[in-house]
N, C-alpha and C positions, 0 to 999 in steps of 0.2 A: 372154753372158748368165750372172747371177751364178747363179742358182739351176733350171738346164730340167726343163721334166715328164717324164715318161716317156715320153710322145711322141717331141719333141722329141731325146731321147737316141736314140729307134728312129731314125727320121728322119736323125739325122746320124750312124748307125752304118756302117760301112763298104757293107754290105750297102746301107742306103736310099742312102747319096752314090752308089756304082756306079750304083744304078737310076734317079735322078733326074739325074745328070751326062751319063750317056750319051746318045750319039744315037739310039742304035738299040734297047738294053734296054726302055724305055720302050715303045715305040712296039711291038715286038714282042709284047711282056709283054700289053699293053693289047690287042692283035690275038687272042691266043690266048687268054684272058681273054673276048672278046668273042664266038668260035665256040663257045669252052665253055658259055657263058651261054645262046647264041642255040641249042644243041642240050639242053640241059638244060628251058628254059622251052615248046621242041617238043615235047619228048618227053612232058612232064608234061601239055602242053594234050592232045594225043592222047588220052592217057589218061583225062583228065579227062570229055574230050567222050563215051568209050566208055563212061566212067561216067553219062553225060549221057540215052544214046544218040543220040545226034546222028552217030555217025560208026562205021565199023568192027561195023556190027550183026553180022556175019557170022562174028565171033570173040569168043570169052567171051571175058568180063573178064579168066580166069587165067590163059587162053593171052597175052591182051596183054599183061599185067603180066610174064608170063616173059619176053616179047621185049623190055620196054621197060627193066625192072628193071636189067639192065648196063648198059647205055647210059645212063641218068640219073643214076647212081650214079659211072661211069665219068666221063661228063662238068664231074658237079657236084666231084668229087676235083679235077678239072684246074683248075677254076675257082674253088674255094677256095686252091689253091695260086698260081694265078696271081694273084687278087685279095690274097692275103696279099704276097706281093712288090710290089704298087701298091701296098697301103698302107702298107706300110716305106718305101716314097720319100718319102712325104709325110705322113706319120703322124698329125703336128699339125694340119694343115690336112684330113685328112678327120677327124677327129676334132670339128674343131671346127665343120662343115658338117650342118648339121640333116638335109640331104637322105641323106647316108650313115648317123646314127644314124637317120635311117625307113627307111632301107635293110638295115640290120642289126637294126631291130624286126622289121620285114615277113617278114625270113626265116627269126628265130625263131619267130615264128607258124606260115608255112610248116610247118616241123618242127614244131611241136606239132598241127598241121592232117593231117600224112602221120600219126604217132603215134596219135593217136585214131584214125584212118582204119584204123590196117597193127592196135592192139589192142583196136579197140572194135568199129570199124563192119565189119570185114570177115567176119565170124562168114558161114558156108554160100556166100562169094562165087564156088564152086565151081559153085554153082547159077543166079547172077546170069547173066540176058541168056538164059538156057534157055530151052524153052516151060513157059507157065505158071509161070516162077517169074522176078520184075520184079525191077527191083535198086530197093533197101531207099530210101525218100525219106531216110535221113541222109546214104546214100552220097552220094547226087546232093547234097546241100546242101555235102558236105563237098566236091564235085569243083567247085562254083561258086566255095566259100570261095578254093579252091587256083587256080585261073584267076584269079578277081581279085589276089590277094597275087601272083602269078606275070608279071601283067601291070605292078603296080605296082614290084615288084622292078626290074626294067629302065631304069625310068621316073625314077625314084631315083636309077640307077648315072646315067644320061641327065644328071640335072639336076645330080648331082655333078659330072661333067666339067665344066658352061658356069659353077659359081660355084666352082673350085679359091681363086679369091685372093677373095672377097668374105667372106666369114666369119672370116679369119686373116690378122693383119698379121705 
């Protein structure tokens, strides 16, 4: 190729041929990638639901969030690094698969859905789920938003795996 993208340069860099040549990088990469995700997208619905009240009435919202706060954070780390090493194998081709950039919209969202949530909506969340004192209707809109984009997220990685070669020759 006279001229490759920058893709295309990730992708055939030492690092993506190691992870796309191997038998076992791949395949592992993509396993721990997928525990990550699958303990990330738990953890968050948890949360969400307690925002919900649907679930975990029996603990305020702060104490959940202090339980669940490492663990989503801790997970999502793993699965951002593991996801970045999938997409160095094949750079080009997720790249050029609609279903990954609505996959990497979805999660910007996400993050702009926790941010309003963590600087706007959480004001007195000390007092949420107490007696007498309800958690706020943005809360709960914002803990729907974050179940749906968190549901879709997966959905996305799902349907990137089954069209790897249909979007990129």
């Amino acid at each position: 190729m006279a001229n490759p993208t920058i893709w295309e340069n990730v992708q055939n860099s030492s690092l993506g041929l190691g992870i796309a040549e191997s038998e076992w990088w791949f395949p592992t990469i993509e396993t721990v990638h997928v525990i990550a995700l699958v303990t990330v997208v738990g953890v968050i619905a948890a949360m969400d639901l307690r925002l919900l009240g649907l679930t975990s009435r029996g603990k305020s919202v702060v104490a959940m969030e202090r339980d669940t706060v490492p663990l989503v954070w801790g997970a999502f780390v793993l699965a951002l690094v593991t996801g970045t090493l999938l997409f160095v194998s094949k750079a080009a081709t997720y790249m050029a698969n609609p279903f990954f950039l609505w996959k990497m919209g979805l999660m910007a969202l996400a993050g702009v859905n926790m941010a309003i949530f963590h600087r706007v909506l959480s004001q007195g969340v000390d007092e949420w789920g107490q007696p007498g004192h309800a958690i706020p209707m943005a809360a709960k809109v914002s803990g729907v938003v974050s179940l749906v984009l968190w549901m879709l997220i997966p959905l996305c990685g799902r349907i990137v795996g089954f069209t790897l070669g249909v979007y990129y020759s």
